[in-house]
mmJSON file of the N, C-alpha and C atoms, coordinates in Angstrom:
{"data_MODEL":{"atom_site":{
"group_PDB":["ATOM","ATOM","ATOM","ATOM","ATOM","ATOM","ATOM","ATOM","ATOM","ATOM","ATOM","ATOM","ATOM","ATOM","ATOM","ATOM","ATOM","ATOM","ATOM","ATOM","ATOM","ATOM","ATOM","ATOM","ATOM","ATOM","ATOM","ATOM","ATOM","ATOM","ATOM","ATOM","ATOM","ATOM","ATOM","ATOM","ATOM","ATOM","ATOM","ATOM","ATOM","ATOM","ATOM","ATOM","ATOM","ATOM","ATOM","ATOM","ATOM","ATOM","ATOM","ATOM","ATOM","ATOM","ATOM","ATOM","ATOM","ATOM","ATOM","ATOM","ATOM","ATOM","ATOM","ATOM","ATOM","ATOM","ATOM","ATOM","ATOM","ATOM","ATOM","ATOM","ATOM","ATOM","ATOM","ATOM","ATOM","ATOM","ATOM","ATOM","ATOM","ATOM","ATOM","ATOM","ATOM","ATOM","ATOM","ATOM","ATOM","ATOM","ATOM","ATOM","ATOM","ATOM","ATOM","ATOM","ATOM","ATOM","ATOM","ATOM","ATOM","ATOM","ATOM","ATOM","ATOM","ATOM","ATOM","ATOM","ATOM","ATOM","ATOM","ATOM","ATOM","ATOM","ATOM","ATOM","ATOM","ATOM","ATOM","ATOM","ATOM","ATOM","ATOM","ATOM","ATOM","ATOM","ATOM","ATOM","ATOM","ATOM","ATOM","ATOM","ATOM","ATOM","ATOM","ATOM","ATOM","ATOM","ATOM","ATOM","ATOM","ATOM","ATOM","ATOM","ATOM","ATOM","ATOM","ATOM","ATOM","ATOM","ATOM","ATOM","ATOM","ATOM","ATOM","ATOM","ATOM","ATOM","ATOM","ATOM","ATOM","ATOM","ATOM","ATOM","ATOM","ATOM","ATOM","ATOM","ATOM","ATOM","ATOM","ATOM","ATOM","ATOM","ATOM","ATOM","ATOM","ATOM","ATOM","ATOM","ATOM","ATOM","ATOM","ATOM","ATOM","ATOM","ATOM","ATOM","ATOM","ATOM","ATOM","ATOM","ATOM","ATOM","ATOM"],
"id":[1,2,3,4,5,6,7,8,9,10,11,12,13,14,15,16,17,18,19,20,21,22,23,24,25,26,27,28,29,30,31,32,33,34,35,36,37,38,39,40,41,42,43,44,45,46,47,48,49,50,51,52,53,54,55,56,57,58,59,60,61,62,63,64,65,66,67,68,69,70,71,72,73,74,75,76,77,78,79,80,81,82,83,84,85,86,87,88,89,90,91,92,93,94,95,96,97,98,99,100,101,102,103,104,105,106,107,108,109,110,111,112,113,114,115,116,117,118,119,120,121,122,123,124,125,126,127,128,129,130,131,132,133,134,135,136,137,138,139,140,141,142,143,144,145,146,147,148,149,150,151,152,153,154,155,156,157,158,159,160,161,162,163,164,165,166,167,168,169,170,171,172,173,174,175,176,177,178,179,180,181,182,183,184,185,186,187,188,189,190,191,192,193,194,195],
"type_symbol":["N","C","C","N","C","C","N","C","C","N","C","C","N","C","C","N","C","C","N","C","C","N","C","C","N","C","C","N","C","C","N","C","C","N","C","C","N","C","C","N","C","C","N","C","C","N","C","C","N","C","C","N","C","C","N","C","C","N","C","C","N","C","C","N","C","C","N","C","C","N","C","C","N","C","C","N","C","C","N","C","C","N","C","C","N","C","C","N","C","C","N","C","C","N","C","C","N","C","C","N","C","C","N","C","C","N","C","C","N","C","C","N","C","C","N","C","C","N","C","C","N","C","C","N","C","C","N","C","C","N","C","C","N","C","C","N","C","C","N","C","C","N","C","C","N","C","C","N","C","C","N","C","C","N","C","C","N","C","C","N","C","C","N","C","C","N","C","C","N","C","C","N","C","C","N","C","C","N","C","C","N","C","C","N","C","C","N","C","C","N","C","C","N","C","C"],
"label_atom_id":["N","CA","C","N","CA","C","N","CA","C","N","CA","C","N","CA","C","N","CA","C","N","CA","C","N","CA","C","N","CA","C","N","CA","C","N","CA","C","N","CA","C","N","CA","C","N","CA","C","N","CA","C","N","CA","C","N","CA","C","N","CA","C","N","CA","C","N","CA","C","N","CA","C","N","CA","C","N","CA","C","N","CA","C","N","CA","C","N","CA","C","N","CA","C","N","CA","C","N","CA","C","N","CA","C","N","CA","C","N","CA","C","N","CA","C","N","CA","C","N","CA","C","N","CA","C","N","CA","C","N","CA","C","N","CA","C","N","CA","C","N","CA","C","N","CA","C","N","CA","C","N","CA","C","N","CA","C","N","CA","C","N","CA","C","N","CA","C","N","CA","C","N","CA","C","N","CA","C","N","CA","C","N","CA","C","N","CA","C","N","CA","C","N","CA","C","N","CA","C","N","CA","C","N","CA","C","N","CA","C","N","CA","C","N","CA","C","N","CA","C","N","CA","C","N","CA","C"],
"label_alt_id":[null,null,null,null,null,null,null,null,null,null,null,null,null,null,null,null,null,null,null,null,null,null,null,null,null,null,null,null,null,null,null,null,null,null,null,null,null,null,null,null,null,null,null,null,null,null,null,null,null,null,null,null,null,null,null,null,null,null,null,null,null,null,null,null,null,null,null,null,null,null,null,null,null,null,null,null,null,null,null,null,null,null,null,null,null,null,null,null,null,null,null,null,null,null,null,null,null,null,null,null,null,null,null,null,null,null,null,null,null,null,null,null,null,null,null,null,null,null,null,null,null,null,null,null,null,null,null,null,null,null,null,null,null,null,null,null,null,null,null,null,null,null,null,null,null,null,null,null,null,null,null,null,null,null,null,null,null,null,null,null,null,null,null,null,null,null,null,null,null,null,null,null,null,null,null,null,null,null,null,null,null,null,null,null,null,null,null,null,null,null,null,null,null,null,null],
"label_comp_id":["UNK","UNK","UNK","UNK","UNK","UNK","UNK","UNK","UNK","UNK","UNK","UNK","UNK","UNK","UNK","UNK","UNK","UNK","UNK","UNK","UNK","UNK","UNK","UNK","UNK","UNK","UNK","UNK","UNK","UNK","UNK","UNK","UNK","UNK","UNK","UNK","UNK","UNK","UNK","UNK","UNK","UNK","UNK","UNK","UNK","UNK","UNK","UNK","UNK","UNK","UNK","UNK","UNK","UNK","UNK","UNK","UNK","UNK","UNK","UNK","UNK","UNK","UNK","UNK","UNK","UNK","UNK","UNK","UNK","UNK","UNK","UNK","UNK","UNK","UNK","UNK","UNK","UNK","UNK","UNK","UNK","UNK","UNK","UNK","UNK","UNK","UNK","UNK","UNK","UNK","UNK","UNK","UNK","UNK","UNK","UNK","UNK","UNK","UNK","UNK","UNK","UNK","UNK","UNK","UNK","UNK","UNK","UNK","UNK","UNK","UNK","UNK","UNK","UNK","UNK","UNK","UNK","UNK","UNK","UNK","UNK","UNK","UNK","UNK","UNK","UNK","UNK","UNK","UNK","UNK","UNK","UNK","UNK","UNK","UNK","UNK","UNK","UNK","UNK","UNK","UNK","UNK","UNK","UNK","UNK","UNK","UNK","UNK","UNK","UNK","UNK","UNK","UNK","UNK","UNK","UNK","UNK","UNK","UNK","UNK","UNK","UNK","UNK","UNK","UNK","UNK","UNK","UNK","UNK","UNK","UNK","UNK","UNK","UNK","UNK","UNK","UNK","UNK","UNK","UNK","UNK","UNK","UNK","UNK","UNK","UNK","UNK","UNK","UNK","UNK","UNK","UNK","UNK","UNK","UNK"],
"label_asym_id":["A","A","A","A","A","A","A","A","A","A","A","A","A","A","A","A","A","A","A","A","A","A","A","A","A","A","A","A","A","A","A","A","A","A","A","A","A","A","A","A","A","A","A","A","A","A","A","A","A","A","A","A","A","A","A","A","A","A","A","A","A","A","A","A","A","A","A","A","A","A","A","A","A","A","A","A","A","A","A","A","A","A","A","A","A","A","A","A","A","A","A","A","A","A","A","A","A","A","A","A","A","A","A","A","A","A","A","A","A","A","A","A","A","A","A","A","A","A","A","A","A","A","A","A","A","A","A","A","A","A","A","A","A","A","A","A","A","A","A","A","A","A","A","A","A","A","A","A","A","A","A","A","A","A","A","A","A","A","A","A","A","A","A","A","A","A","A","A","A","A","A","A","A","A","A","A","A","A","A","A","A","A","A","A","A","A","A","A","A","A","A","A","A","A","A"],
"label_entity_id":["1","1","1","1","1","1","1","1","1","1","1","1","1","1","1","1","1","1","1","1","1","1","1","1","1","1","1","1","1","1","1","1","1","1","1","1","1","1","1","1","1","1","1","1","1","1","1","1","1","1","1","1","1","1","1","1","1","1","1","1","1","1","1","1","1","1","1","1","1","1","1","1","1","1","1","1","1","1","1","1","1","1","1","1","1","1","1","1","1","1","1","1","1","1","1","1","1","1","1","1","1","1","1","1","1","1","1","1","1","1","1","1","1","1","1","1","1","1","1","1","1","1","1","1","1","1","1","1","1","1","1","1","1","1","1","1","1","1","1","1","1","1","1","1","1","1","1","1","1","1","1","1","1","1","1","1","1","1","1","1","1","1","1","1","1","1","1","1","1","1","1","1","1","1","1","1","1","1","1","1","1","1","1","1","1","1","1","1","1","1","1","1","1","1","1"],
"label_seq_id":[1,1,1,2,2,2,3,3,3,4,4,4,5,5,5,6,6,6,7,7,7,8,8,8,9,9,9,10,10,10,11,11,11,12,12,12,13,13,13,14,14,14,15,15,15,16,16,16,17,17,17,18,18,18,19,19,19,20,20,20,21,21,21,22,22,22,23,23,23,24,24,24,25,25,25,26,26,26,27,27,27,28,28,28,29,29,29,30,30,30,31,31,31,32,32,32,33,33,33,34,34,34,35,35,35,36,36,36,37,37,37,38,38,38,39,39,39,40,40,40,41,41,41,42,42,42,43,43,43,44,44,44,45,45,45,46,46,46,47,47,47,48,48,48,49,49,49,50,50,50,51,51,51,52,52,52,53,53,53,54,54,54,55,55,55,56,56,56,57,57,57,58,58,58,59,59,59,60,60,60,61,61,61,62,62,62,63,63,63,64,64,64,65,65,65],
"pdbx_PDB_ins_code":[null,null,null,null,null,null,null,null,null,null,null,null,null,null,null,null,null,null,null,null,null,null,null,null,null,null,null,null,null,null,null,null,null,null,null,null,null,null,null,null,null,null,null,null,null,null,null,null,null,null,null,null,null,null,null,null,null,null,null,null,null,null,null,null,null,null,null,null,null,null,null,null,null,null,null,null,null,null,null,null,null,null,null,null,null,null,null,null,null,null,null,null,null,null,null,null,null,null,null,null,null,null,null,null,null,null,null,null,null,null,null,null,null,null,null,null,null,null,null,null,null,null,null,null,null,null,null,null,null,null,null,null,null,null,null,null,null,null,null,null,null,null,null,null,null,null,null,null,null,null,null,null,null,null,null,null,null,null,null,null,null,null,null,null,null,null,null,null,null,null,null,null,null,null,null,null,null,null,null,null,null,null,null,null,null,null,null,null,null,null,null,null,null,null,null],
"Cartn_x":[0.863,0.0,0.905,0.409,1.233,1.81,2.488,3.648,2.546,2.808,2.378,3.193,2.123,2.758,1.645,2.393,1.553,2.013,1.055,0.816,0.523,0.87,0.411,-0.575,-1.767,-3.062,-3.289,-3.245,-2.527,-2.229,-2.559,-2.592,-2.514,-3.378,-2.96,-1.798,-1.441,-1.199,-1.186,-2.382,-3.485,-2.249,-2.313,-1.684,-2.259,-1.845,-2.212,-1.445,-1.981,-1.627,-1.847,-0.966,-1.073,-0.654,-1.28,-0.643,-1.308,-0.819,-1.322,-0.182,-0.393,0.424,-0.206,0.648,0.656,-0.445,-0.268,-1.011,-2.647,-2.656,-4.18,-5.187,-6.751,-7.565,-7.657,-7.988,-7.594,-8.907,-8.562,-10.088,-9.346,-10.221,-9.868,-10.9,-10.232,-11.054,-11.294,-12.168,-12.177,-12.749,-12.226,-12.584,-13.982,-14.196,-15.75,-14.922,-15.888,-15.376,-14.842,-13.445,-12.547,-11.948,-11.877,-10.536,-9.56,-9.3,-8.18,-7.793,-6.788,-6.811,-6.597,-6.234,-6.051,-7.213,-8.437,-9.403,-9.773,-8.991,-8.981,-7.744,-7.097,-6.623,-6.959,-8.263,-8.784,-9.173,-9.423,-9.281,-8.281,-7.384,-6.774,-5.891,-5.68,-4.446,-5.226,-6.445,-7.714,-7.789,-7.92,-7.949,-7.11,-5.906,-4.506,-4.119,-4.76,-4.402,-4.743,-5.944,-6.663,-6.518,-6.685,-6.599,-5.5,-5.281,-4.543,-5.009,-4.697,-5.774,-5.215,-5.997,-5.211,-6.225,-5.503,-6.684,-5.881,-6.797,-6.707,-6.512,-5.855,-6.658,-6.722,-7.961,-8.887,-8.117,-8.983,-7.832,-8.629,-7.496,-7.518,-7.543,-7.234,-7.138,-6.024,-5.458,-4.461,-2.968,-2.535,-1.421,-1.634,-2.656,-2.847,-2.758,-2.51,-2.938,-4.078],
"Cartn_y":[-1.175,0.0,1.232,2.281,3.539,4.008,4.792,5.148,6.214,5.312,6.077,7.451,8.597,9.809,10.781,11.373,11.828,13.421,13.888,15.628,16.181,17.008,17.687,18.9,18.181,19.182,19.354,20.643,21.182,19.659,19.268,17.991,16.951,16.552,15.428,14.9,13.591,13.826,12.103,12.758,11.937,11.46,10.242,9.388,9.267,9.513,9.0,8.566,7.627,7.142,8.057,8.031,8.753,8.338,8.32,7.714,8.709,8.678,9.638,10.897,11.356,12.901,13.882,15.126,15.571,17.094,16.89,18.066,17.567,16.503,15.938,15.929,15.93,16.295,15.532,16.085,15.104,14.521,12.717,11.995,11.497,12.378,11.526,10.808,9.411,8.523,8.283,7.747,7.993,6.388,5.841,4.523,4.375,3.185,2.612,2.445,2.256,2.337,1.157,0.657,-0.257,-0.714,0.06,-0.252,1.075,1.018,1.791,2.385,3.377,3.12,2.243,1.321,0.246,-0.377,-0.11,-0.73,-0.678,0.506,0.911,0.382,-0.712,-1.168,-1.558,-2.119,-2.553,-1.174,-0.495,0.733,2.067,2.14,3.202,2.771,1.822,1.561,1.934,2.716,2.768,4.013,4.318,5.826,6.975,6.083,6.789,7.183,6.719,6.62,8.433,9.215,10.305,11.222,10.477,11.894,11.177,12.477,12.493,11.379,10.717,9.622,9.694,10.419,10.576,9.323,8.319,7.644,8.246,8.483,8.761,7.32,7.944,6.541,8.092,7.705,8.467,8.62,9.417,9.549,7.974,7.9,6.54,5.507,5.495,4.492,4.123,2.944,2.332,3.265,3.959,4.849,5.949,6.397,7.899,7.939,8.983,9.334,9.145],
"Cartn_z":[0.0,0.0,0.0,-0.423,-0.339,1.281,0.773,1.977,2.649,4.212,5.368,5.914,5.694,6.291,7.63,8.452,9.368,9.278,9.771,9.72,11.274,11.294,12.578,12.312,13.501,13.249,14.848,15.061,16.858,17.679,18.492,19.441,18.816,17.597,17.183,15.569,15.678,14.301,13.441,12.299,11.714,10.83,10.381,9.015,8.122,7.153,5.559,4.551,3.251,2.962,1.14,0.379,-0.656,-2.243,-3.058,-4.714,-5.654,-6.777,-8.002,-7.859,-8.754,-9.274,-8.382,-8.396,-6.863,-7.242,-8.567,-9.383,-9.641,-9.699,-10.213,-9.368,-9.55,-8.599,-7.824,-6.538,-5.34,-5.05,-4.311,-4.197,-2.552,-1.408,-0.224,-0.221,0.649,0.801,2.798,2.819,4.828,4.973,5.868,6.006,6.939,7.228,8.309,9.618,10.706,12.131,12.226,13.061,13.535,12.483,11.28,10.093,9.835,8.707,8.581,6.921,6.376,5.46,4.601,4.881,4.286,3.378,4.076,3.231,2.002,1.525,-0.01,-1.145,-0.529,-1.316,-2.644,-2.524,-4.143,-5.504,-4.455,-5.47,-5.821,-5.078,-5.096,-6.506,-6.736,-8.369,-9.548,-9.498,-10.432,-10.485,-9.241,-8.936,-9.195,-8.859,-8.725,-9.898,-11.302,-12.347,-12.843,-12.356,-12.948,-11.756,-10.375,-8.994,-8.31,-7.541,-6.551,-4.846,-4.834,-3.701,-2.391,-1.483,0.108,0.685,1.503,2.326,4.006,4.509,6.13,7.076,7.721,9.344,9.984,10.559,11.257,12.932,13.059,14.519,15.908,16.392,16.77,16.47,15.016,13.736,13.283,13.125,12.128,12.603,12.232,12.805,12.928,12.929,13.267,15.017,15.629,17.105,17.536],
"occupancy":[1.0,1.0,1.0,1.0,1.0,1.0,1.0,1.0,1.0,1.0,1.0,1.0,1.0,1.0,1.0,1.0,1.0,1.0,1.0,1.0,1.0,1.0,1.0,1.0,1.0,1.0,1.0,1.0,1.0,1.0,1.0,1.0,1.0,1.0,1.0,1.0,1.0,1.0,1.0,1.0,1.0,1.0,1.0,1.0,1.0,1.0,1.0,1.0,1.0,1.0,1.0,1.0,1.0,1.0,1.0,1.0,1.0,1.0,1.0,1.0,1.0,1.0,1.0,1.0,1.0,1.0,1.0,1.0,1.0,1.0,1.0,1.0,1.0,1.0,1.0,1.0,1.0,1.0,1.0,1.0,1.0,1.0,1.0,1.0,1.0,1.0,1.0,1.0,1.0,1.0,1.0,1.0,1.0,1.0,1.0,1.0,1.0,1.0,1.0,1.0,1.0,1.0,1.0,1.0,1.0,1.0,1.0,1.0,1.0,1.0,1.0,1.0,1.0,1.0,1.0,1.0,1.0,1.0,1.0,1.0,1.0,1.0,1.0,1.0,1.0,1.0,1.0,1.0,1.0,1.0,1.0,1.0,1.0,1.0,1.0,1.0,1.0,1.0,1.0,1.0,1.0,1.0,1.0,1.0,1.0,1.0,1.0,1.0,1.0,1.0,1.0,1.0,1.0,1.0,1.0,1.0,1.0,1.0,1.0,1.0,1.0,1.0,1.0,1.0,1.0,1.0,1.0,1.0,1.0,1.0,1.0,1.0,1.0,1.0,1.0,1.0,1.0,1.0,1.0,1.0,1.0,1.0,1.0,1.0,1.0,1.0,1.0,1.0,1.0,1.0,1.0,1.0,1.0,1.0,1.0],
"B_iso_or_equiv":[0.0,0.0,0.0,0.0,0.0,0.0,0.0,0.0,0.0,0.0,0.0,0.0,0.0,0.0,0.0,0.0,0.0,0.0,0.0,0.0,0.0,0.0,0.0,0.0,0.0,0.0,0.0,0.0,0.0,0.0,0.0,0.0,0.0,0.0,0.0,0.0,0.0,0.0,0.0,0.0,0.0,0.0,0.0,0.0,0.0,0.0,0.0,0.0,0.0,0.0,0.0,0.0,0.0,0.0,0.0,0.0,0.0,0.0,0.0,0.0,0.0,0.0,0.0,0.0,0.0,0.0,0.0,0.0,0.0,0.0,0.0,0.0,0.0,0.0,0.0,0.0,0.0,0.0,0.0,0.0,0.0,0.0,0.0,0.0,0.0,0.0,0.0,0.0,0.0,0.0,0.0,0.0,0.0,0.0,0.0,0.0,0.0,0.0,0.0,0.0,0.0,0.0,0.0,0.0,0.0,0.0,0.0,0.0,0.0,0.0,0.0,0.0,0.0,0.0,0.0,0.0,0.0,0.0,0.0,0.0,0.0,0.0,0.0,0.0,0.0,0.0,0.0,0.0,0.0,0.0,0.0,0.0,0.0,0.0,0.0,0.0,0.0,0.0,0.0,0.0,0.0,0.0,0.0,0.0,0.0,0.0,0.0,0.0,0.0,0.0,0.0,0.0,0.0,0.0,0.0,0.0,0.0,0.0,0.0,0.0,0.0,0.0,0.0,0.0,0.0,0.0,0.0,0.0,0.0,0.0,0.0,0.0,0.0,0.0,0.0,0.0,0.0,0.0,0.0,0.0,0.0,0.0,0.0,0.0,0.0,0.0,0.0,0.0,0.0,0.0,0.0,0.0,0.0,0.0,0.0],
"pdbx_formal_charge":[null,null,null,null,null,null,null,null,null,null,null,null,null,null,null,null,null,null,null,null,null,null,null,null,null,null,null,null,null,null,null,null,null,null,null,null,null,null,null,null,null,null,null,null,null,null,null,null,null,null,null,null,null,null,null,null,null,null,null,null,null,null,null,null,null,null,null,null,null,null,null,null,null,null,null,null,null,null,null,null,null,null,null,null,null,null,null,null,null,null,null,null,null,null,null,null,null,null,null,null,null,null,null,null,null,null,null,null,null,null,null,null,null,null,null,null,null,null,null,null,null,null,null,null,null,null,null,null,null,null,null,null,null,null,null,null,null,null,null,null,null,null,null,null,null,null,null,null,null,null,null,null,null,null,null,null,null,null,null,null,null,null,null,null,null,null,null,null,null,null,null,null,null,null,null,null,null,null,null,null,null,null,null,null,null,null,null,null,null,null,null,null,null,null,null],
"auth_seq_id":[1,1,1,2,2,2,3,3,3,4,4,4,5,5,5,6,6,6,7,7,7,8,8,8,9,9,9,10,10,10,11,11,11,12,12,12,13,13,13,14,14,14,15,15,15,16,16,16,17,17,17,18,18,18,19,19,19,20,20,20,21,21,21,22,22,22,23,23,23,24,24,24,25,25,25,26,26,26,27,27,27,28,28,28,29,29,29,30,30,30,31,31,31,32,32,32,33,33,33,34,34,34,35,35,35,36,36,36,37,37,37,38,38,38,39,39,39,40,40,40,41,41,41,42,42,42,43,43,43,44,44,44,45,45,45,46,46,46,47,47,47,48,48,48,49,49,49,50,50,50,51,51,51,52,52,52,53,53,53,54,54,54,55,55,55,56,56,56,57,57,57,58,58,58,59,59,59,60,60,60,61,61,61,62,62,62,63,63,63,64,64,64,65,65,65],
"auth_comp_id":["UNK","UNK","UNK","UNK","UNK","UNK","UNK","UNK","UNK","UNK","UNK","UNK","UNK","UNK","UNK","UNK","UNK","UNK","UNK","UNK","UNK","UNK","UNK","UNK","UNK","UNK","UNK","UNK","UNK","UNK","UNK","UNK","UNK","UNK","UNK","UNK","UNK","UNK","UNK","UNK","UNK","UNK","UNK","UNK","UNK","UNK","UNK","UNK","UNK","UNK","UNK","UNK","UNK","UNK","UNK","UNK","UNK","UNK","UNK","UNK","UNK","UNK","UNK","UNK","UNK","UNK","UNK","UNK","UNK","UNK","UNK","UNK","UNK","UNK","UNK","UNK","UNK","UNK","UNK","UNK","UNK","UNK","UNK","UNK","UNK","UNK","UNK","UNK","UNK","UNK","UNK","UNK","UNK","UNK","UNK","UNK","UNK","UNK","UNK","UNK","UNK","UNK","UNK","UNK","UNK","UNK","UNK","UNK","UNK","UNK","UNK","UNK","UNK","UNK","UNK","UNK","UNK","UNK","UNK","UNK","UNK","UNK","UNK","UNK","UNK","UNK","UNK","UNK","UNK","UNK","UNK","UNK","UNK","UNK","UNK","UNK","UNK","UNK","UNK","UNK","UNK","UNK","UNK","UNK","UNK","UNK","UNK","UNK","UNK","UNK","UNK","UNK","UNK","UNK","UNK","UNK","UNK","UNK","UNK","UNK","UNK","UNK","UNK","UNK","UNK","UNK","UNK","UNK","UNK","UNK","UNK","UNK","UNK","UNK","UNK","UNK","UNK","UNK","UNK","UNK","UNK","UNK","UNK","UNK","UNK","UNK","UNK","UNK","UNK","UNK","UNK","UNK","UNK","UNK","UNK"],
"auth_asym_id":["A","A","A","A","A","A","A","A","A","A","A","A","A","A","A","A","A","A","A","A","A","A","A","A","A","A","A","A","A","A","A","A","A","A","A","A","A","A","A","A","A","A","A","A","A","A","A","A","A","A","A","A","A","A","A","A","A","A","A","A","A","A","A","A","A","A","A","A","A","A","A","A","A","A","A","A","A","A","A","A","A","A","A","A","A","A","A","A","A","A","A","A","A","A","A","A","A","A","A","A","A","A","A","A","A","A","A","A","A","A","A","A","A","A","A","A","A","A","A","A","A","A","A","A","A","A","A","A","A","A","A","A","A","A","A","A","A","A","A","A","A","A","A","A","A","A","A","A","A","A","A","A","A","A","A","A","A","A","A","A","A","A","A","A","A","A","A","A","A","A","A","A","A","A","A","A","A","A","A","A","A","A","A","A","A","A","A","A","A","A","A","A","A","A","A"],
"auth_atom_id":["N","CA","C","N","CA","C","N","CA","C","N","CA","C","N","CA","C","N","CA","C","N","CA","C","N","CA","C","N","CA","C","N","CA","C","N","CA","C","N","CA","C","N","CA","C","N","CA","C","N","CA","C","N","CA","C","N","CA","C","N","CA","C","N","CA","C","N","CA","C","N","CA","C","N","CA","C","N","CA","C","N","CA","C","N","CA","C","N","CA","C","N","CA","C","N","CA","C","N","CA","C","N","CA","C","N","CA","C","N","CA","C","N","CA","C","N","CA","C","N","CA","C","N","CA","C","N","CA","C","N","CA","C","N","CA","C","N","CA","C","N","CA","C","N","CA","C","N","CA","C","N","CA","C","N","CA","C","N","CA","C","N","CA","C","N","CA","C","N","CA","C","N","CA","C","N","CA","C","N","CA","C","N","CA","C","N","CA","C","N","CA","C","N","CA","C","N","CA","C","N","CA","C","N","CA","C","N","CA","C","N","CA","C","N","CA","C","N","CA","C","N","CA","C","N","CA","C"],
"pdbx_PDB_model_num":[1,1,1,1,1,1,1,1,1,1,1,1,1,1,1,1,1,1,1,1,1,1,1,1,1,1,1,1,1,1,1,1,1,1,1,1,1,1,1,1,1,1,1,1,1,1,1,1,1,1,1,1,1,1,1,1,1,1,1,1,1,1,1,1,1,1,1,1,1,1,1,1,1,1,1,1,1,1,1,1,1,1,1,1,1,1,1,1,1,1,1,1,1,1,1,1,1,1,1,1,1,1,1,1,1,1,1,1,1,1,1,1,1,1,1,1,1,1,1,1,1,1,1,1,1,1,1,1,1,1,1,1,1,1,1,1,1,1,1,1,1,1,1,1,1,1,1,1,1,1,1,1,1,1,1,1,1,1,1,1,1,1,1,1,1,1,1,1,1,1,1,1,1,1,1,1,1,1,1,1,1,1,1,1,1,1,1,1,1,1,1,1,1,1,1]
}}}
């Protein structure tokens, strides 16, 4: 899956996961409760092709804070 990166947003700091060109329109994706970004594996190689694809882990999720 794409490379995990985290951000700082005051107190916490959320992870995401990112593919596509950095210029192309962006498609975040947000996962269901007790998963992660990960769940978008089946689509992001589809996606990635036309937008920019951020998937989150939500806070208290997967590697986020």
């Amino acid at each position: 899956m794409g490379d995990i990166r985290k951000v700082q947003v005051g107190d916490v700091r959320p992870a995401y996961r990112g593919w596509g060109a950095a210029d192309a329109p962006p498609a975040v994706l947000l996962h269901c409760l007790r998963e992660d970004g990960e769940d978008w594996r089946g689509v992001v190689g589809r996606l990635a092709t036309t937008h920019r694809v951020l998937a989150l882990d939500q806070r208290g999720h997967g590697r986020s804070d």
